[in-house]
Every structure is written in C-alpha cells, then in structure tokens.
DOMARNU-707439 format. One line per field, with one value per residue (C-alpha): residue in one letter; residue number from 0; x, y, z. Coordinates in nm, 3 decimals. Example, Ala and Ser with C-alpha at 12.3 -4.5 7.8 and 13.67 -1.06 7.14 Angstrom:
// residues 2
rest A / S
nr 0 / 1
x 1.230 / 1.367
y -0.450 / -0.106
z 0.780 / 0.714
// end
This chain:
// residues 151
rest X / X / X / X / X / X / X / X / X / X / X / X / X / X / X / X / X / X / X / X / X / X / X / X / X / X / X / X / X / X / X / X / X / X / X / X / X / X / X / X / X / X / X / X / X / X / X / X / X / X / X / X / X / X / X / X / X / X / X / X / X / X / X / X / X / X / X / X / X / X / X / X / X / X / X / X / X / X / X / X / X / X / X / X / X / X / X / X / X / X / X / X / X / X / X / X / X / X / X / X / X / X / X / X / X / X / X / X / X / X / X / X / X / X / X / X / X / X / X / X / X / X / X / X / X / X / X / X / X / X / X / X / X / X / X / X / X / X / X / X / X / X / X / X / X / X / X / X / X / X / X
nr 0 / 1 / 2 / 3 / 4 / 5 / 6 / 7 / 8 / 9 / 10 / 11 / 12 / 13 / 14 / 15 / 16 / 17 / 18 / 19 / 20 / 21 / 22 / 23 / 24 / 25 / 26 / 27 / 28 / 29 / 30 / 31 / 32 / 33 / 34 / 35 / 36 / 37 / 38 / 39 / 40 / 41 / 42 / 43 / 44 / 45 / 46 / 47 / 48 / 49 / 50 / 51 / 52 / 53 / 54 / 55 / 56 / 57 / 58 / 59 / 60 / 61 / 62 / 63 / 64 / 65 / 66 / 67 / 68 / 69 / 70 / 71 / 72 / 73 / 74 / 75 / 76 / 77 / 78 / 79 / 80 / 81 / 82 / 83 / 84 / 85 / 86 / 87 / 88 / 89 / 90 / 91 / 92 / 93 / 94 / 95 / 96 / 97 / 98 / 99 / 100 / 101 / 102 / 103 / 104 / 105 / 106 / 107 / 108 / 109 / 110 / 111 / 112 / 113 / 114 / 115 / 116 / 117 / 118 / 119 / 120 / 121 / 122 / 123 / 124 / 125 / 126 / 127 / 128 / 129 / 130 / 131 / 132 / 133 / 134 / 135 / 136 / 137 / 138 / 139 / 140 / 141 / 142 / 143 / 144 / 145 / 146 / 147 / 148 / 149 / 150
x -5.202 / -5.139 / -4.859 / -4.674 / -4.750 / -4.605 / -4.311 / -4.214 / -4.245 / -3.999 / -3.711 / -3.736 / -3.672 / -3.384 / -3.270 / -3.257 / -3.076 / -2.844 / -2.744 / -2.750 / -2.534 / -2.273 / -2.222 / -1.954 / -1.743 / -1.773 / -1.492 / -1.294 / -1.049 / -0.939 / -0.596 / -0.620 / -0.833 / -0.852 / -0.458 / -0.453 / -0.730 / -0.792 / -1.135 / -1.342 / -1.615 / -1.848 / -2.165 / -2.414 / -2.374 / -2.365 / -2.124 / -1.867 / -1.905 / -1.862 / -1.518 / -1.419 / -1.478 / -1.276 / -0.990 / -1.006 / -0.983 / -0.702 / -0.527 / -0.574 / -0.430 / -0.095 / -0.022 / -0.052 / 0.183 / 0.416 / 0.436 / 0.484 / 0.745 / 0.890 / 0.872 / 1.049 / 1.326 / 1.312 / 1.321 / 1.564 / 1.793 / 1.706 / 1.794 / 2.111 / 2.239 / 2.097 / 2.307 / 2.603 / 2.545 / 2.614 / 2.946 / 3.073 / 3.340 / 3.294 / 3.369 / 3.097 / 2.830 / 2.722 / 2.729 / 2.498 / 2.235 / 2.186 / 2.118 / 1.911 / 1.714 / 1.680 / 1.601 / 1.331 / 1.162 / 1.142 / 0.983 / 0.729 / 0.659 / 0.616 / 0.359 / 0.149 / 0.170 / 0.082 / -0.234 / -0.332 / -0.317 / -0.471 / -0.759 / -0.787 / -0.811 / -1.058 / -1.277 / -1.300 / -1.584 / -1.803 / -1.712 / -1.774 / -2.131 / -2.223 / -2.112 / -2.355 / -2.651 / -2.622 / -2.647 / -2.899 / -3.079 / -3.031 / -3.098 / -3.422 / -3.502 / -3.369 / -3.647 / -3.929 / -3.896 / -3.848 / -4.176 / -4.373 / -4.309 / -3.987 / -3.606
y -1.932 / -1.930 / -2.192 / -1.949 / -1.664 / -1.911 / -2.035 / -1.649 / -1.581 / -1.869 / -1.802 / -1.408 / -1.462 / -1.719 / -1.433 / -1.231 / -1.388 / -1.503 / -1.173 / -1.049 / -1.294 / -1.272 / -0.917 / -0.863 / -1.183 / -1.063 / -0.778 / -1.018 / -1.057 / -0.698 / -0.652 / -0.374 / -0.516 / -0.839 / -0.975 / -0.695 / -0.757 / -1.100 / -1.275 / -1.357 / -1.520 / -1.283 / -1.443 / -1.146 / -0.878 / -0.615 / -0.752 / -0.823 / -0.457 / -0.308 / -0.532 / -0.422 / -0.040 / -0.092 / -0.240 / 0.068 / 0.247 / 0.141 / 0.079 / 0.468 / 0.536 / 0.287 / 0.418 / 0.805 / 0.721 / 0.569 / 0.866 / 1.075 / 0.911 / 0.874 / 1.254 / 1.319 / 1.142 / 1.353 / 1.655 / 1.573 / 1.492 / 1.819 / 1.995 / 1.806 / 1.929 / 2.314 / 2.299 / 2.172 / 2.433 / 2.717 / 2.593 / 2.475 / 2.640 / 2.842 / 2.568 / 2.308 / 2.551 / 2.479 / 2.129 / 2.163 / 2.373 / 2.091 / 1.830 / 2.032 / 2.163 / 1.770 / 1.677 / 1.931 / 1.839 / 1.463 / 1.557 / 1.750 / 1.554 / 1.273 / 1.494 / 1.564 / 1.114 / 1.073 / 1.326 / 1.141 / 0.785 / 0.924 / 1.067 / 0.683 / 0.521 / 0.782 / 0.752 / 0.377 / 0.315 / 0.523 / 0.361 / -0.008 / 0.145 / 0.228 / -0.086 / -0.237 / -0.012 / -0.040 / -0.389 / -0.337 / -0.137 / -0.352 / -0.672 / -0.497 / -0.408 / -0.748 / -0.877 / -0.670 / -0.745 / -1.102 / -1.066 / -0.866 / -1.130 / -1.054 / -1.109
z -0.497 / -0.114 / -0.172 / -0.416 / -0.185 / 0.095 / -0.084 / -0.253 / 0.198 / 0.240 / -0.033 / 0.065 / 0.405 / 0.292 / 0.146 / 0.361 / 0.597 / 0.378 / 0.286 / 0.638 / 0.722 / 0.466 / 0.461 / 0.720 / 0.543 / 0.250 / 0.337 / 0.596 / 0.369 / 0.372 / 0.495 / 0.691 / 0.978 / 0.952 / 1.009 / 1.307 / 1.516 / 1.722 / 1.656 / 1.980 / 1.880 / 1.801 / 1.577 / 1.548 / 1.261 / 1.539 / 1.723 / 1.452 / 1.298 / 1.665 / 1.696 / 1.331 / 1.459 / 1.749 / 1.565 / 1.356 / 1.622 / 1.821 / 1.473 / 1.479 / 1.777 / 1.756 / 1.402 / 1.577 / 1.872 / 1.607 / 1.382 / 1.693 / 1.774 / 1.423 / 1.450 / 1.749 / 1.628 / 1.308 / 1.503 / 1.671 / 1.437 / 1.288 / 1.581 / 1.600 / 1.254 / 1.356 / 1.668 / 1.451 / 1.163 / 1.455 / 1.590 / 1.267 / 1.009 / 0.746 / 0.513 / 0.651 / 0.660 / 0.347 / 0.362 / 0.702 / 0.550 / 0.261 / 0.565 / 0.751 / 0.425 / 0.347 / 0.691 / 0.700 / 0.406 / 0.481 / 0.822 / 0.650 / 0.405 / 0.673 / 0.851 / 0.528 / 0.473 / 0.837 / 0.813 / 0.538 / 0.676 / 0.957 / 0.768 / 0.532 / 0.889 / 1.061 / 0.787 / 0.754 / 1.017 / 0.799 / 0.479 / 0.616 / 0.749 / 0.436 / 0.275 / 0.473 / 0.448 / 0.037 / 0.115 / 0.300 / 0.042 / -0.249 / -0.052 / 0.062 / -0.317 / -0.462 / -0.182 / -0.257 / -0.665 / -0.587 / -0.425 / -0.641 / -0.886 / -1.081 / -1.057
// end
C-alpha cells in the first residue's frame, strides 16, 4: 500500500515537472518570436516567459516606428499630388484627383492593417499566459486523477 502510495508520489511529481518544463518549448517554434529574439540562456520557466514578453514588446515598438514611418512617406506623397492638383491645368485635374483619391485610400487602409497588427502583437503576452495557466490547470487535474487512482 505505502509503496503504491510512494510510487503514484514519484510518477506525479515526474509529471509534473515534465510538464512544467516543456511548456514554454512546446510554442518555440512559433514564428513570430522565436526567429526575432536572441536566446541568452535563460533555464527557468519564469525567465524564458519574461524574455518571450519582452521580445513582444520591443517587436511592438519596431513594427510602430516602421508604420510611422511608412506613413509619413504616404503622407507625403499625398501632399505632393495635393500641392500638384492646385497648380495644375484644367486638363490634369482630373487625372490628380484619381491619385490622390488612390493615395488616400491606401494610407487608410494601411492605418486600419497597422491598428490591427498592433492590436495581434499587444495582445500576445496575454494569450501565451494563458497558454500556460490551461496547462497548468489540466496538468494539475491530469495529476490529481492520476492520483486518486485513474487516468
């Protein structure tokens, strides 16, 4: 009896650990942080999901300054053809308007993409902590069955 009680101890605790310990590899392999952010060296679960959230992060803030910048140049451009439209003949005018109608819709619809990207990347801490905490639930259940004497 105390050596099933014993060895039930043993194999939950195995895993445990095991679980515990896979759970941040098992989404390594996800493209979005993984081939961006440099490894260094960190072992502990806490550690690796606090250098996954800062890669986020910073991921964040480079694709912001990017799409800032992408915009600028938009607007620019769109302020280009505006400044052209007002000095320009009679016959071009019409010609100008289609550009800067065009132009103005692809910077729009470049703020609504970047709004959304930003709100995919923003929310990706919180997604990745509740991967782990449903691990962390159903390892905790697939432990306590285990132990009460059922898989």
């Amino acid at each position: 009896m105390n050596f099933t009680l014993l060895t039930r101890s043993m194999l939950a605790a195995a895993l445990v650990s095991g679980a515990v310990s896979l759970a941040p590899q098992a989404h390594a392999a996800d493209s979005t942080t993984a081939s961006n952010c440099q490894q260094n060296g960190q072992n502990d679960v806490i550690g690796r999901l606090a250098q996954r959230e800062d890669c986020l992060n910073s991921r964040v803030q480079n694709y912001q300054k990017q799409s800032q910048e992408a915009q600028a140049t938009r607007e620019k451009r769109l302020q280009d053809l505006k400044d052209k439209y007002a000095n320009a003949p009679a016959n071009q005018k019409a010609r100008l308007q289609n550009q800067i109608t065009n132009e103005q819709s692809k910077l729009t619809n470049m703020r609504d993409q970047q709004t959304q990207r930003l709100q995919q990347l923003r929310n990706a801490p919180q997604q990745q902590r509740d991967r782990v905490n449903n691990l962390g639930n159903k390892t905790r259940g697939d432990v306590n069955n285990f132990l009460n004497g059922g898989l």
